[in-house]
ZAKE-564973 format. One record per residue (C-alpha): y, x, z; residue in one letter. Coordinates in nm, 2 decimals, padded with zeros to 4 digits. Layout:
BEGIN
((Y X Z) A)
...
//
This chain:
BEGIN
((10.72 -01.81 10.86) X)
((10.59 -01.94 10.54) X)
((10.73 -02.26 10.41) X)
((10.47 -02.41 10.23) X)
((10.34 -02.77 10.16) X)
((09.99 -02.67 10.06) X)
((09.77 -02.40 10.29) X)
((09.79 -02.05 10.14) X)
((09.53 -01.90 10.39) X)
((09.28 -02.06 10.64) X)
((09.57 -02.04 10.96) X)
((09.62 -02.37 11.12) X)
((09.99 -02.25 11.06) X)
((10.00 -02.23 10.69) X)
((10.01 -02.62 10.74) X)
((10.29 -02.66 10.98) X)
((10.65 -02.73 10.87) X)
((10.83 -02.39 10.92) X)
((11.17 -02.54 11.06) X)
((11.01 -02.74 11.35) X)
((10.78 -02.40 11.44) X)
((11.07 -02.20 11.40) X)
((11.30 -02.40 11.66) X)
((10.97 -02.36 11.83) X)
((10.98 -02.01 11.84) X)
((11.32 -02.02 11.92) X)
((11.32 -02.17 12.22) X)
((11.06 -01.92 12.33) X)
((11.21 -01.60 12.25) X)
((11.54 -01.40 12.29) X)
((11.57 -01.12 12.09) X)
((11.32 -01.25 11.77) X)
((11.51 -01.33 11.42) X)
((11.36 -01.61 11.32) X)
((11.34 -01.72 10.93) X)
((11.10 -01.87 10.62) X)
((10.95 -01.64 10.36) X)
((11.12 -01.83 10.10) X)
((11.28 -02.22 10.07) X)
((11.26 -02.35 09.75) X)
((11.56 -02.58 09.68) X)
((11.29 -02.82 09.42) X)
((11.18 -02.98 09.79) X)
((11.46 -02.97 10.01) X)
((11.80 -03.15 09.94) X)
((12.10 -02.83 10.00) X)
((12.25 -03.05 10.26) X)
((11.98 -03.10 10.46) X)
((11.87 -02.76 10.48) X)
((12.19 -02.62 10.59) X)
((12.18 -02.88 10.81) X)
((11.88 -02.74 10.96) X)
((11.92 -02.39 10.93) X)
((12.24 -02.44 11.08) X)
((12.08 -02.65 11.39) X)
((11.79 -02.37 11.38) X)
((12.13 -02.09 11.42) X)
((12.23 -02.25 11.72) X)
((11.89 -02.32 11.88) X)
((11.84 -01.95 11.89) X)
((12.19 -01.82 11.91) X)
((12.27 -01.69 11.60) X)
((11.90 -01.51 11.49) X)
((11.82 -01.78 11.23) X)
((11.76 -01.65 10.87) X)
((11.77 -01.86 10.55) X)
((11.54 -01.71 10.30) X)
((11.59 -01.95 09.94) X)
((11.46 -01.93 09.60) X)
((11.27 -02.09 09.34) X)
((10.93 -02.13 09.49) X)
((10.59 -02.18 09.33) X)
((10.43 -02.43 09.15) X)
((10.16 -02.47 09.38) X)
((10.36 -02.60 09.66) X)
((10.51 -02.85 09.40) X)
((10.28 -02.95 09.14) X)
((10.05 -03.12 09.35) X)
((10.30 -03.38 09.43) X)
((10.44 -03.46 09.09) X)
((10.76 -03.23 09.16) X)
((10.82 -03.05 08.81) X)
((10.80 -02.62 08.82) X)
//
C-alpha cells in the first residue's frame, strides 16, 4: 500500500491513509502480509509509527511489514515540510 499524502495515480486509494486500509485489510484476510511501499520518517513522529505498526502486527497476527525511508518531495513540499 502506498503511503502517500498527495494522489500518485487516479485510484480512489492513492488518497487513503495506508495504516487505517491496512488494519482494514487485516481484518479481512488470513494469510496476506500486509505493509506500505515506503514511510517516510519527515511525516510521521518514530513513536507513533511503531506504535501503529505495532497495533497493525497484532491486528493481523504478526503479517505487518514496516517499509521506512526518506520519501519524496512531492508528498512533503506541498505542505511546507522541508525535502
Amino acid at each position: 500500500m502506498a503511503d502517500h499524502l498527495v494522489g500518485i495515480a487516479v485510484r480512489r486509494f492513492d488518497f487513503l491513509d495506508a495504516c487505517n486500509v491496512l488494519s482494514a485489510m487485516a481484518m479481512k484476510t488470513k494469510r496476506l502480509k500486509l505493509g506500505s511501499c515506503v514511510t517516510d520518517l519527515q511525516r510521521k513522529h518514530p513513536a507513533v509509527l511503531a506504535q501503529t505498526t505495532m497495533t497493525l502486527d497484532h491486528l493481523s497476527n504478526g503479517r505487518a511489514i514496516l517499509g521506512i525511508g526518506a520519501g519524496e518531495a512531492m508528498n512533503m513540499d506541498p505542505y511546507g515540510i522541508i525535502f
